[in-house]
C-alpha positions in Angstrom: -8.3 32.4 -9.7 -6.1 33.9 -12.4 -2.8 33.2 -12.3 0.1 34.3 -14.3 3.5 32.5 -14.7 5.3 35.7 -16.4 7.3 37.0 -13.0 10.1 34.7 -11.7 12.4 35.7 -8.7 15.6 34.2 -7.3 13.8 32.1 -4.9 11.3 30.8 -7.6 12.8 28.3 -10.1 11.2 27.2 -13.3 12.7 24.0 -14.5 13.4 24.5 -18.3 9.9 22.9 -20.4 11.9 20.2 -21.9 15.3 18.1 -20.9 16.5 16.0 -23.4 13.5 14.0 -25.2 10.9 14.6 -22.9 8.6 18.3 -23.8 6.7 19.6 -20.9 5.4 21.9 -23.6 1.3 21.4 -23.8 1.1 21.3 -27.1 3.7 18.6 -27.7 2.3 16.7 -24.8 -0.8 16.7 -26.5 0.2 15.6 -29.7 2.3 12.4 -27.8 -1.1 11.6 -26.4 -2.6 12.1 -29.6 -5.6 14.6 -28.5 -6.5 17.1 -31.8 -7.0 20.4 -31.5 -10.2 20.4 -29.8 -10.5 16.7 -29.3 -11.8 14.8 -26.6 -9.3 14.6 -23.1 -11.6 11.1 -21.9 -9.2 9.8 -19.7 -10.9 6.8 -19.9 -10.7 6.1 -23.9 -6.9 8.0 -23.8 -5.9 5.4 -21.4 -6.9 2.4 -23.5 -8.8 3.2 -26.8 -6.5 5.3 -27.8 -3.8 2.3 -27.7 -6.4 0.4 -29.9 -6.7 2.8 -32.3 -2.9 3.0 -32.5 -2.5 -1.0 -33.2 -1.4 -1.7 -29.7 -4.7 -3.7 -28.8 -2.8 -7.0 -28.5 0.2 -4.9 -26.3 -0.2 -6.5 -22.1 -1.7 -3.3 -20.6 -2.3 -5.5 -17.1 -0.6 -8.3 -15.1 -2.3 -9.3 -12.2 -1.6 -12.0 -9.3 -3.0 -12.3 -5.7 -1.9 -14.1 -2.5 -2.9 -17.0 -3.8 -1.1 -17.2 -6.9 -3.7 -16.6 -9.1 -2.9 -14.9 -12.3 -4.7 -12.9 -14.5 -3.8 -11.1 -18.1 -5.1 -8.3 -19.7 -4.2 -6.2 -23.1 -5.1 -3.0 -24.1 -8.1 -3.9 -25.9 -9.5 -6.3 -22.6 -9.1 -2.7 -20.9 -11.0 -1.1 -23.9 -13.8 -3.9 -23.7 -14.5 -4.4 -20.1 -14.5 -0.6 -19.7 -17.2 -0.1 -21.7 -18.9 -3.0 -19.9 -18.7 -0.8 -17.0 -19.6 3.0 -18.8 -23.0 0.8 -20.1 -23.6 -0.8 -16.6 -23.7 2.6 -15.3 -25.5 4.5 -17.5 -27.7 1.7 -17.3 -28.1 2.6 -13.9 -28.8 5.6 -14.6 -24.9 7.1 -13.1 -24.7 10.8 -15.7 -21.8 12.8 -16.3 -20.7 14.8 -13.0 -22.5 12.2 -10.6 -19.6 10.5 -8.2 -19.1 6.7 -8.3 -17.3 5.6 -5.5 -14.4 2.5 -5.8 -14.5 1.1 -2.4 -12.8 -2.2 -3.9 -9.3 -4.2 -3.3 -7.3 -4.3 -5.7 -9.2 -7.0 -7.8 -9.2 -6.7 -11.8 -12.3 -5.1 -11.9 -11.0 -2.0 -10.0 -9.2 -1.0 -12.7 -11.7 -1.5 -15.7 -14.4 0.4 -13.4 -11.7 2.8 -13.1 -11.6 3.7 -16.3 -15.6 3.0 -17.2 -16.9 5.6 -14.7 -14.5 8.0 -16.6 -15.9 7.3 -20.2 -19.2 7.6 -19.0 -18.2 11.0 -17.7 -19.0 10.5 -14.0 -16.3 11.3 -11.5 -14.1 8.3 -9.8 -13.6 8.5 -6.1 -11.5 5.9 -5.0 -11.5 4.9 -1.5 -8.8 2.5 0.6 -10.8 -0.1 1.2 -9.7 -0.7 4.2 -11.2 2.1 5.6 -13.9 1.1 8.6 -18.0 2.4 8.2 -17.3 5.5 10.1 -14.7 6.8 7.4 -16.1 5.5 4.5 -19.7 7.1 5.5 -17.9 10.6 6.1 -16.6 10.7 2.8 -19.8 9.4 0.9 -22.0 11.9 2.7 -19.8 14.8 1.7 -19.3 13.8 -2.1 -23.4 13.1 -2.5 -22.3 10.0 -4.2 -24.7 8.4 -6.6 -23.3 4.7 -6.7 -20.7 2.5 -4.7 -18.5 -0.3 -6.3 -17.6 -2.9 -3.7 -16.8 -6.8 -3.2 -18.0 -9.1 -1.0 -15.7 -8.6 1.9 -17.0 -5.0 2.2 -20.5 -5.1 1.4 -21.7 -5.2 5.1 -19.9 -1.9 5.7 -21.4 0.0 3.0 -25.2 -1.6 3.8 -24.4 -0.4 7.5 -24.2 3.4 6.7 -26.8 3.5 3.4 -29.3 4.3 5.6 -28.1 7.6 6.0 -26.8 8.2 2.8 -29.8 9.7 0.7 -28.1 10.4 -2.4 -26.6 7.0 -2.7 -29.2 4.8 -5.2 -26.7 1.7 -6.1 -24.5 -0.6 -4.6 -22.8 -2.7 -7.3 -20.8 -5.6 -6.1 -18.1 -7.0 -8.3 -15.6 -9.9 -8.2 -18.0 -12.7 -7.4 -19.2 -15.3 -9.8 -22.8 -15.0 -11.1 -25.0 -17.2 -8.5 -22.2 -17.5 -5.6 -23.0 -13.6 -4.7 -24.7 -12.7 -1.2 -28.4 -12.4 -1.1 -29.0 -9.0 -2.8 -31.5 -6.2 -1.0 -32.9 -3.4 -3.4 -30.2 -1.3 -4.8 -27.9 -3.7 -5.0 -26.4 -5.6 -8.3 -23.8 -7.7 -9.5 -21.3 -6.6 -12.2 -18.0 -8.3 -13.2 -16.9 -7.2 -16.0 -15.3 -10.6 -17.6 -18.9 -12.2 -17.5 -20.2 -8.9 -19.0 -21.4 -9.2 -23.1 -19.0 -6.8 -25.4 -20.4 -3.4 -25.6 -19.5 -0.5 -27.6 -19.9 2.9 -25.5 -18.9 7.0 -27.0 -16.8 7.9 -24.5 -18.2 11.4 -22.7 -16.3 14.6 -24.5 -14.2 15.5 -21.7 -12.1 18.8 -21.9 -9.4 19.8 -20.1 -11.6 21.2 -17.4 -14.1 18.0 -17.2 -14.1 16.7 -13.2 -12.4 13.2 -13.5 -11.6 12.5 -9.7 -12.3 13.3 -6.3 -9.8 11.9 -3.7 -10.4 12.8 0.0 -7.8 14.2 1.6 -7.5 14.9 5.4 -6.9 18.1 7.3 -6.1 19.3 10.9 -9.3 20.7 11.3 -12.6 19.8 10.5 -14.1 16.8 8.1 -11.8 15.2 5.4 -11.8 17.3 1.9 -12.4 16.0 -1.4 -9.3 17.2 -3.9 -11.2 17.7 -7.2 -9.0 17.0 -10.4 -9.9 16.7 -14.6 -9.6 14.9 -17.6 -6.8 17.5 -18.1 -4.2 16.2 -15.8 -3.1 13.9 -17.8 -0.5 16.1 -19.5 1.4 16.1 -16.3 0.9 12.4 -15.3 2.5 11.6 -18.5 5.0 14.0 -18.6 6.5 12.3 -15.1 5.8 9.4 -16.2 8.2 9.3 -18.7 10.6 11.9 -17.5 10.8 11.0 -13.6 10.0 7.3 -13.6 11.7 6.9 -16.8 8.6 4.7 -18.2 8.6 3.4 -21.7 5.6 1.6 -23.9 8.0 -1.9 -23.7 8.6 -1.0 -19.7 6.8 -4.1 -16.8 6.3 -1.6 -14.2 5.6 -1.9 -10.4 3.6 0.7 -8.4 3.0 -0.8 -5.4 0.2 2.0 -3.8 -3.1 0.7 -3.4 -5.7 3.2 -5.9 -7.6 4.7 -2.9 -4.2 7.1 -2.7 -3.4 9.4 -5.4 -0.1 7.6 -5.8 -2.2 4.3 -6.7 -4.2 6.5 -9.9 -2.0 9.3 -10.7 1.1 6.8 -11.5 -0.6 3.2 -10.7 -3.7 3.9 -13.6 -2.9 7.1 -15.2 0.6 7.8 -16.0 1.7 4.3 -16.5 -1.3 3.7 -19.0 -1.0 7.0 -20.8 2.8 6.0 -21.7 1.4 2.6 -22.7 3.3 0.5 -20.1 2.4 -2.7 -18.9 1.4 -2.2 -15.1 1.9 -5.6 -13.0 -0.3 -5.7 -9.8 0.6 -7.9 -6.9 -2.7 -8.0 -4.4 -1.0 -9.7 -1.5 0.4 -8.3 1.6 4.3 -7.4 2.7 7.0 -10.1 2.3 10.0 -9.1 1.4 11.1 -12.0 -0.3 7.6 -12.6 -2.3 7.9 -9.2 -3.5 11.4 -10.2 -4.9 10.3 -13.2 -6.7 7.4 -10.9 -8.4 9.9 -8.6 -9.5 11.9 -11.5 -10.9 8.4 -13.2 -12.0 7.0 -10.6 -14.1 10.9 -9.3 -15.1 9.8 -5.7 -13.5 11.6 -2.9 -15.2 10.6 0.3 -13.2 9.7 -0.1 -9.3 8.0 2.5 -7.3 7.2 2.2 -3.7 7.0 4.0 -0.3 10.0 4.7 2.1 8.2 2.2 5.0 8.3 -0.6 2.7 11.5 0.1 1.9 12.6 -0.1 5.7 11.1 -3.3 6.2 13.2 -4.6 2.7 16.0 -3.7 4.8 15.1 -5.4 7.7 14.7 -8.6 5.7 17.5 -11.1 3.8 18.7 -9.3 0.7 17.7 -10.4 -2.5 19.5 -13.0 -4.9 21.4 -11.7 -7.7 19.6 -13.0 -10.0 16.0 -11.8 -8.8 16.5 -8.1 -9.8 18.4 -8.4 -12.8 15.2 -6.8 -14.9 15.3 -3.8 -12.4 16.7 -0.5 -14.7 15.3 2.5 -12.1 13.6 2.8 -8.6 11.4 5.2 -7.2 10.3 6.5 -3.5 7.0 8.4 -3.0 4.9 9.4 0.4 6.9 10.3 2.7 10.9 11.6 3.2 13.0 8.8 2.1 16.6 9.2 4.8 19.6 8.9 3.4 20.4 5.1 5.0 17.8 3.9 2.6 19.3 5.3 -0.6 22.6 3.9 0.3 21.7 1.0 1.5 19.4 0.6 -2.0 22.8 1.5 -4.0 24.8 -1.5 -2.2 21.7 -4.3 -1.9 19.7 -3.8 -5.0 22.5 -2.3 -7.4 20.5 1.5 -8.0 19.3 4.0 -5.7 16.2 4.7 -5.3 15.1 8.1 -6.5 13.0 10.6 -4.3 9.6 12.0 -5.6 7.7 14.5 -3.8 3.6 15.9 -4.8 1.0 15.8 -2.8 -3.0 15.5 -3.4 -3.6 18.2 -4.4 -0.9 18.6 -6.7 -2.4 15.5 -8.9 1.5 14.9 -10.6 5.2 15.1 -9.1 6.6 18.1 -8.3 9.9 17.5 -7.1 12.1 14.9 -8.3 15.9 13.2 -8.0 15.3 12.5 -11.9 17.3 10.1 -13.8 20.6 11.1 -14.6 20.8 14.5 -11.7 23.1 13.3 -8.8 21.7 12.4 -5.8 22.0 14.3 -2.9 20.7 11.2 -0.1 17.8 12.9 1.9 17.3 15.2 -0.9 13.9 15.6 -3.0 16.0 16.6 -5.4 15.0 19.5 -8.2 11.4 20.8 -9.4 10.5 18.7 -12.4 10.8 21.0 -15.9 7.7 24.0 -15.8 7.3 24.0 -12.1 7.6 27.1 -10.4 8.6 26.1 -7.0 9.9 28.3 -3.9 10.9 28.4 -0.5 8.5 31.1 1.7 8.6 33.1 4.3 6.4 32.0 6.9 5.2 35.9 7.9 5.5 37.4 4.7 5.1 34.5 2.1 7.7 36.4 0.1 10.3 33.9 -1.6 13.5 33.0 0.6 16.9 33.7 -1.3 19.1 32.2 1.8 20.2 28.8 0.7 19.2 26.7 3.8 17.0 28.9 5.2 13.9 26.9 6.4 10.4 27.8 5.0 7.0 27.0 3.3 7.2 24.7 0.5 5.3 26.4 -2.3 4.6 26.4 -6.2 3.5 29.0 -8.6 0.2 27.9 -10.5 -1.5 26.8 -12.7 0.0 23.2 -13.8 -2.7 20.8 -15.5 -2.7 18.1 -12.8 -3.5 20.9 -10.2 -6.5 20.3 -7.7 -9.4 22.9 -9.2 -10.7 23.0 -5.6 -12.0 20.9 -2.5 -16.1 19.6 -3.2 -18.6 21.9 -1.3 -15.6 23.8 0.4 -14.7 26.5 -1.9 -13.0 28.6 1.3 -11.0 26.2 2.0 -9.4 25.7 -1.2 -8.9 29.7 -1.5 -6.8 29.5 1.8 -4.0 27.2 0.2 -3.3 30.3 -2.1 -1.6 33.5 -0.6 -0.4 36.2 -4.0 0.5 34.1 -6.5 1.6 30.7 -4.8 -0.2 27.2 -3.8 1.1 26.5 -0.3 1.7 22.9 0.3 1.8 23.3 3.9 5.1 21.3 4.3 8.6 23.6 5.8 11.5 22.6 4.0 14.9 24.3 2.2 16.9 24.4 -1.1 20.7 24.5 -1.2 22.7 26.7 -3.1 22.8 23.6 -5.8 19.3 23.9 -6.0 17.9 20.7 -4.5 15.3 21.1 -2.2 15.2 19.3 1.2 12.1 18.4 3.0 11.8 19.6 6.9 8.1 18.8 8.0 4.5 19.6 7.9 3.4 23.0 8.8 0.1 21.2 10.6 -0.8 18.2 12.6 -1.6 16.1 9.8 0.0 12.4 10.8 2.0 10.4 7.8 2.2 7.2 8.4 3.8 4.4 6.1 2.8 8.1 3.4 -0.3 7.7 3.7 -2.5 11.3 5.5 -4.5 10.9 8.7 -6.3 13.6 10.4 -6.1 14.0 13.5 -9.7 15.4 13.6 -10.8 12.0 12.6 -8.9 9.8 15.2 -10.3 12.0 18.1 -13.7 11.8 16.8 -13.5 8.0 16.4 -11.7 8.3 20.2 -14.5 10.2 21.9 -17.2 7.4 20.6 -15.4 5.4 23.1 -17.2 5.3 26.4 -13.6 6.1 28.3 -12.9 8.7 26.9 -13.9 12.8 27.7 -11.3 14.2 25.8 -8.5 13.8 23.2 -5.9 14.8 21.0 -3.6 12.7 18.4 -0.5 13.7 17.0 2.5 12.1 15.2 5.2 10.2 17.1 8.2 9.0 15.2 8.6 5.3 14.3 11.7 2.9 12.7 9.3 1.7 10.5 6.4 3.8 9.4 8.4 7.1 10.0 5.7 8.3 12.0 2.2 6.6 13.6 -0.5 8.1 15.7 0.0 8.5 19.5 -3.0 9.5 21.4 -3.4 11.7 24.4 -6.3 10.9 26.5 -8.4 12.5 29.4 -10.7 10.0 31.2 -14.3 10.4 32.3 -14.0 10.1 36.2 -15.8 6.7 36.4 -12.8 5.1 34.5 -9.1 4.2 35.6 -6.3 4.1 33.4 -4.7 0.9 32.7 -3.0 -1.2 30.0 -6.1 -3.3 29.5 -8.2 -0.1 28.7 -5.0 1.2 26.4 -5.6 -1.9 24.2 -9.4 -1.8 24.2 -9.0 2.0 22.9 -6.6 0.9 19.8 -8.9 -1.6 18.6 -12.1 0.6 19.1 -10.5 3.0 16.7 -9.2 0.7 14.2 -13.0 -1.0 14.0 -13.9 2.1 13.3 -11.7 4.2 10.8 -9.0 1.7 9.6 -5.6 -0.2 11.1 -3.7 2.9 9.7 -5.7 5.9 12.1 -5.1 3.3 15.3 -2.8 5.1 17.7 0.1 2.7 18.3 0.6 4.7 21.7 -1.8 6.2 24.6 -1.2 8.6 27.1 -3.8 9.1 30.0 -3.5 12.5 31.0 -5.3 14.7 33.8 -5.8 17.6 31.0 -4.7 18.5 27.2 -2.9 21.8 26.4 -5.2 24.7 25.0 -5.3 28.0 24.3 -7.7 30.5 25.9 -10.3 30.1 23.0 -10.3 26.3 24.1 -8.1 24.9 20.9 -6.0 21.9 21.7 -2.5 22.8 21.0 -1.3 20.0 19.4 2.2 20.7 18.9 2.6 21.5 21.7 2.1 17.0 22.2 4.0 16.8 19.1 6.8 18.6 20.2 7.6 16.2 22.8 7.4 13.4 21.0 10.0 14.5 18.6 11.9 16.6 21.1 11.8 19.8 19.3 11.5 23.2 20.5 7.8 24.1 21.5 7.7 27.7 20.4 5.5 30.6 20.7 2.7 29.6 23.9 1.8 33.2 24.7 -1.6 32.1 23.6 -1.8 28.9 25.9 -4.3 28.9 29.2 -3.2 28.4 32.5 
């Protein structure tokens, strides 16, 4: 597509390039990040070589702790070391530039060097929530052809269950484990940690602007999940953000709290933070309110960002001491819409507010922002970041709104350099998310006269729950495995906690009776099989779904319901 960023209109706003020290400017992005004209954009060696080359080696790059209380350090030049371990391991392997390498891995140490290794070598990182069941994770490593897997031992049985039917696939490389205390090993299976590895030196692949980097799956209303393809190049906007939005600084402890198989947990929990130079702590434990207070206080974290469902459940819990967030200069919220009560509630508990981001997927970097030092307007996303062309549209026409509170498409005006470049083996697809010369996000929303854009909902049945995406084509697919179950449709339902969670509507075969017994058997048949996130929390049995005449479930129709809004247009429904 060719795109041109020369019109602008009074519904389309372009943040000025540059607000106070912070350039959005490419070429003065790329001179922070030190990339010569014509040099190499490796993510991989910009992320931590480049540090080295600097005389930041000895700088903390990584600070990691699990349940357990084990702790773990890490500088700059560890990350430079132990990802080459990985790049060699690889190409070892045989892995090229282009192949995918899937991270299918908790968020263990060696995550993060592999990370970083598959992108020096030049093969594309697709990270995976590793919590995802068989079912899920075979979907998405069928569709990206993916060469190798990177796993630990409390996954391994899930990836050896679908490899059967996953030709491309040649390695499965387990990590975290100790040499001699692995499981048995069948062919096509090794063992790589890269602590235990021998130092290697490896020539990072030269990347361009344009070079793949990362494929992260994304899911739909319709049809299988899609694979949002980024570059090398994106970088320029991760770092911009980085410093401009979360206010991150080289001498900066910083706390993202999104698990890497989300674009939150690379974009601004590898990428961004890294690029600045930060030092990233990592706390690989579950939710507890007061454990993640003593990190904070631990690790003296300077910059926080989070999700609006944790932040709910901080407020459900005892506030913190005084003296365990004294390190704390700026908070952030990503995922979903943070309401108003938690912002306040942030400003009286914790001492500062926390401040609204909205991006998506597909576009790689934040978009929308409450940045430091513009008043908040609670509920607010606050103001397109500097060079983002964003608008309200019209949802016949596409045209930019210029009513102030007039509800519409959420939309930007390409190209930015974190932008998705399309979805893998689904080129249709991706053309259908551009109408003239706007990305459509999909999401309804407004902007005031002030400027400040306010989010409404999704424009399709995709479910977010606790921010992360679930499709509802997946839930029903895992639903209709179950031997219950003739039909089905999920949809969103609103919830204190997560926001939202799935609620499933359900048509029994006729040799089966509805009853509380078979409700529970039906969460925990889908949550074996995709992951905890896709289980509906609710089930409906019902005698028939809502469809129109060509036989399409109406979804919203369900949806409406559930959040008691209007049902609109059902000329289309059958009788």
């Amino acid at each position: 597509m060719n795109y041109s960023n020369d019109s602008r209109d009074v519904a389309a706003v372009t943040s000025p390039g540059s607000i106070g020290s912070h350039s959005y400017e490419p070429g003065a992005l790329r001179s922070a990040l030190d990339i010569k004209q014509g040099g190499t954009f490796n993510l991989g060696a910009l992320l931590c070589d480049r540090h080295c080359a600097q005389g930041r080696g000895e700088h903390m790059a990584l600070i990691w702790e699990n349940h357990t209380g084990l702790r773990k350090s890490f500088t700059f030049d560890d990350l430079r070391r132990h990802s080459n371990a990985w790049a060699h391991k690889l190409a070892e392997l045989g892995v090229k530039p282009g192949d995918r390498v899937c991270l299918f891995v908790d968020r263990v140490p060696d995550l993060y060097f592999a990370f970083l290794g598959i992108l020096k070598l030049g093969a594309v990182a697709q990270p995976l929530f590793s919590q995802f069941m068989a079912d899920a994770l075979e979907v998405r490593l069928a569709d990206a052809d993916t060469r190798a897997v990177i796993t630990t031992g409390r996954h391994l049985e899930k990836v050896r269950s679908v490899r059967a039917r996953l030709p491309a696939l040649a390695w499965v490389i387990l990590t975290d484990v100790k040499s001699g205390a692995h499981p048995t090993l069948v062919e096509g299976e090794v063992v790589m940690t890269a602590e235990e590895a021998p130092p290697v030196e490896f020539t990072p692949f030269p990347a361009n602007e344009d070079t793949p980097s990362l494929l992260h799956y994304t899911s739909g209303t319709t049809g299988r999940p899609k694979g949002a393809q980024h570059v090398h190049g994106s970088v320029l906007s991760q770092y911009a953000t980085t410093r401009h939005v979360l206010d991150l600084r080289p001498d900066d402890v910083y706390w993202c709290t999104a698990d890497p198989g989300w674009v939150t947990g690379t974009s601004y929990g590898i990428i961004g933070p890294w690029a600045v130079g930060a030092t990233q702590a990592i706390f690989e434990a579950g939710f507890s309110a007061q454990r993640w207070y003593e990190f904070i206080a631990r690790h003296r974290v300077t910059v926080f960002y989070t999700a609006p469902t944790a932040i709910r459940m901080l407020m459900k819990a005892p506030p913190p001491t005084p003296d365990q967030l004294v390190s704390l200069r700026h908070m952030c919220s990503v995922g979903e819409p943070l309401n108003p009560a938690a912002v306040l509630w942030a400003e009286r508990v914790m001492g500062r507010p926390f401040h609204d981001t909205y991006w998506q997927t597909e576009t790689g970097a934040i978009m929308i922002s409450n940045v430091p030092g513009l008043p908040i307007k609670p509920g607010s996303m606050g103001k397109p970041v500097p060079s983002i062309a964003a608008a309200i549209l019209d949802q016949q026409t596409f045209q930019p709104i210029a009513v102030p509170g007039k509800v519409g498409l959420i939309a930007f005006r390409p190209p930015w350099p974190s932008m998705f470049r399309g979805y893998f083996k689904a080129e249709k697809t991706y053309q259908s998310k551009f109408v003239g010369d706007y990305y459509l996000t999909g999401d309804r929303g407004s902007v005031d006269r002030d400027g400040y854009y306010w989010f409404v909902g999704r424009d399709d049945d995709v479910i977010n729950t606790a921010g992360h995406l679930v499709g509802p084509f997946e839930v029903e697919s895992a639903l209709l495995r179950h031997p219950a179950v003739a039909e089905s449709a999920a949809v969103s339902k609103p919830d204190p906690t997560y926001g939202e969670v799935v609620k499933a509507f359900i048509v029994l075969r006729p040799e089966h009776a509805g009853s509380d017994e078979l409700k529970l058997d039906i969460m925990n048949f889908v949550r074996k099989h995709l992951s905890p996130l896709a289980m509906p929390h609710a089930i409906d049995f019902v005698e028939k779904l809502p469809k129109t005449r060509s036989g399409k479930i109406v979804r919203r129709m369900l949806r409406a319901q559930e959040w008691g809004e209007p049902v609109g247009d059902l000329s289309s429904l059958d009788d």
